[in-house]
C-alpha positions in Angstrom: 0.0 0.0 0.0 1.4 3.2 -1.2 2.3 6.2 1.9 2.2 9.3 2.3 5.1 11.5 3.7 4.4 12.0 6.9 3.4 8.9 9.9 -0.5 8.8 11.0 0.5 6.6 13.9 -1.3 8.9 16.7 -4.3 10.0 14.7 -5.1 6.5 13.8 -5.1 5.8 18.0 -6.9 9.0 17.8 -9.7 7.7 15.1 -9.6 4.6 17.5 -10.3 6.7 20.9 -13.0 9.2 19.3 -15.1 5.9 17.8 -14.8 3.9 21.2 -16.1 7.2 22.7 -18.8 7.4 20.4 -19.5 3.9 20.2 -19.2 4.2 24.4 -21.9 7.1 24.7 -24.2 5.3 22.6 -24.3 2.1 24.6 -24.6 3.7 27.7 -27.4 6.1 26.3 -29.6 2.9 25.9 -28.5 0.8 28.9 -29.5 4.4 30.9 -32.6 4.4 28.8 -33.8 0.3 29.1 -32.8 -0.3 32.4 -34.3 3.0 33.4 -31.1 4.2 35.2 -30.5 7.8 36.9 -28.5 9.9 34.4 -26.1 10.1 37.6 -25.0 6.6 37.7 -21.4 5.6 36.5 -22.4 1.8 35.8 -23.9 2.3 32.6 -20.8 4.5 31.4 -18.8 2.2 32.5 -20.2 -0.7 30.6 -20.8 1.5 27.3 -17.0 2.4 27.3 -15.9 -1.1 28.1 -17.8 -2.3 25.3 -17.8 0.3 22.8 -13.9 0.0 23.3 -14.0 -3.5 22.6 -16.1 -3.6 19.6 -14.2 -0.9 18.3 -11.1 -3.0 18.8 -12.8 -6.0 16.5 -12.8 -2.8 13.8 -9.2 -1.5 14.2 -7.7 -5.5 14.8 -5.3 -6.5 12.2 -6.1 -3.6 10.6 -4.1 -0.8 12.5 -1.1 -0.9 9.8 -3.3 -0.5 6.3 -5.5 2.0 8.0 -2.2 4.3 9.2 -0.5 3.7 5.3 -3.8 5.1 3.9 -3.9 8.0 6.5 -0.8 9.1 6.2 -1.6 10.2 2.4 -3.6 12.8 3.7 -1.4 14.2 6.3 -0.1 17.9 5.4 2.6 18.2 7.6 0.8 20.8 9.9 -0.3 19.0 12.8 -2.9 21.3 13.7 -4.4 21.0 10.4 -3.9 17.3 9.9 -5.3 17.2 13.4 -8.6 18.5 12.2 -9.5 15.7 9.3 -7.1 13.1 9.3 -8.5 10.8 12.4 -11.6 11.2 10.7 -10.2 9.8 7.6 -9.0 6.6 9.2 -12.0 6.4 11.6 -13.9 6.2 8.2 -11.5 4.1 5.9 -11.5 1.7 9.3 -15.0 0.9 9.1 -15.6 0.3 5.3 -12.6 -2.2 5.6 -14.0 -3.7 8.9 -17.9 -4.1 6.9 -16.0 -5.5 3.9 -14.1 -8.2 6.1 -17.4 -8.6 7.9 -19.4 -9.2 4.7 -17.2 -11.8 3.5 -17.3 -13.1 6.6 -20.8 -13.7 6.5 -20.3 -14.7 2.6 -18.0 -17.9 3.8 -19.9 -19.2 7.1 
């Protein structure tokens, strides 16, 4: 896979932290909402981010390298631009290869 010029190492982790958050908030959201939980209680954050962290992981796993080659095209070289799009770049280009390995997953079993 062809690189760009400059290493997307830390926005990759980045991409990887902001979807576990994401996925993290969401989970907790509707544990909060079906187990009718107080908005005050630390359980159901804590099992959103625990989870959301490990199905993110399923995502990023075995994929880490690809995903930082095809980031790294995109960097500029100013990290406080780069910081702006890049993560979102491999957060993206993460999940369309993670649903294409699922789908021919699914295609083989």
């Amino acid at each position: 896979m062809r690189r760009g010029r400059y290493g997307a190492w830390g926005y990759v982790v980045g991409a990887y932290l902001l979807e576990s958050a994401l996925f993290g908030a969401v989970l907790a959201d509707g544990l909060r909402y079906a187990f009718h939980s107080s908005s005050d209680s630390d359980i159901p954050t804590g099992i959103g981010m625990l989870t959301g962290a490990v199905l993110v992981w399923f995502v990023f796993r075995d994929r880490w390298r690809c995903i930082e080659a095809h980031a790294s095209r995109y960097c500029s070289g100013l990290v406080n631009l780069s910081v702006l799009y890049v993560p979102l770049i491999a957060l993206v280009y993460a999940n369309v290869r993670g649903l294409a390995k699922a789908r021919a997953f699914l295609r083989r079993a």
